[in-house]
C-alpha positions in Angstrom: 48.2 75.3 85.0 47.3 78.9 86.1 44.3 80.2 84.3 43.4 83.6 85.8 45.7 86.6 85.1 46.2 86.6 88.8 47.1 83.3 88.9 49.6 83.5 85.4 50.9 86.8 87.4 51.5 84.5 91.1 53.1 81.5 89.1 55.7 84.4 87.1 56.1 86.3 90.7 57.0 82.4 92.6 59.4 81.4 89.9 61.1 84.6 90.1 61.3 84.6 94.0 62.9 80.9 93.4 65.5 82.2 91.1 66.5 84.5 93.1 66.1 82.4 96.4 68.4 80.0 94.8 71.5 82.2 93.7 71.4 83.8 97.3 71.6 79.9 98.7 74.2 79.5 96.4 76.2 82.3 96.9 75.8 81.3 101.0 76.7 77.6 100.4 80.4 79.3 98.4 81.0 81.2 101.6 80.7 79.2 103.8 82.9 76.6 101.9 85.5 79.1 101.6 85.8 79.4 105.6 85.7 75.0 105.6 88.2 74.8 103.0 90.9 77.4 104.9 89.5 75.2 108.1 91.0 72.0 106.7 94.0 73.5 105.1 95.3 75.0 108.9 95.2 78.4 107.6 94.5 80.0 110.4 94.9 83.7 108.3 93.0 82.6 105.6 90.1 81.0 108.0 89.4 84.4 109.7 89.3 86.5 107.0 86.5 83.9 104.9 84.6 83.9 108.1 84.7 88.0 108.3 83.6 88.0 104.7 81.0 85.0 105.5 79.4 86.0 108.3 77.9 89.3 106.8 76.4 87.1 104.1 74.8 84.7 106.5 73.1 87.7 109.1 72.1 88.9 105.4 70.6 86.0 104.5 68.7 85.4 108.1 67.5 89.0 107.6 66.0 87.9 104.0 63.8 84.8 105.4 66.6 82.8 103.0 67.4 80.6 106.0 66.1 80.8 109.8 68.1 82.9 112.6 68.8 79.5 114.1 70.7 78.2 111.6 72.8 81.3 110.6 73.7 81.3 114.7 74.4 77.7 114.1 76.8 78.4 111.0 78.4 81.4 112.8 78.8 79.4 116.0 80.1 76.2 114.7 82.5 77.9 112.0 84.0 80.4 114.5 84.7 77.3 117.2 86.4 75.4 114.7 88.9 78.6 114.2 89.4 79.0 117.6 90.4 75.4 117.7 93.0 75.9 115.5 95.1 77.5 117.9 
């Protein structure tokens, strides 16, 4: 256990930071879901505008050090050419 005041003061600041880290993963993992489930459903409508509303979220969330720029290229990438697919 922390025993400095700097060290009771890091362990406060970390568990914050997690908190926090994890509704923003959550709130990602819901969008992203969103654009799946309209994926799977052929809504073709319903798929573009989750992925407008997603894709604002995941650049956010790249910007933020939540996840790394590869993987929010990755998202966008895969997500959009399953749209296009539907076609």
């Amino acid at each position: 256990m922390a025993n400095s005041p700097q060290a009771r003061k890091r362990a406060r600041q970390a568990e914050t930071r997690r908190q926090r880290n994890m509704a923003q993963r959550s709130t990602l993992r819901t969008f992203v879901k969103k654009v799946i489930k309209a994926i799977r459903a052929e809504d073709k409508d319903a798929a573009v505008q989750a992925y407008k509303e997603a894709v604002p979220r995941i650049d956010r969330a790249a910007r933020k050090g939540l996840i790394h720029a590869n993987k929010a290229a990755r998202h966008k990438s895969r997500l959009n050419a399953h749209i296009k697919a539907m076609a």
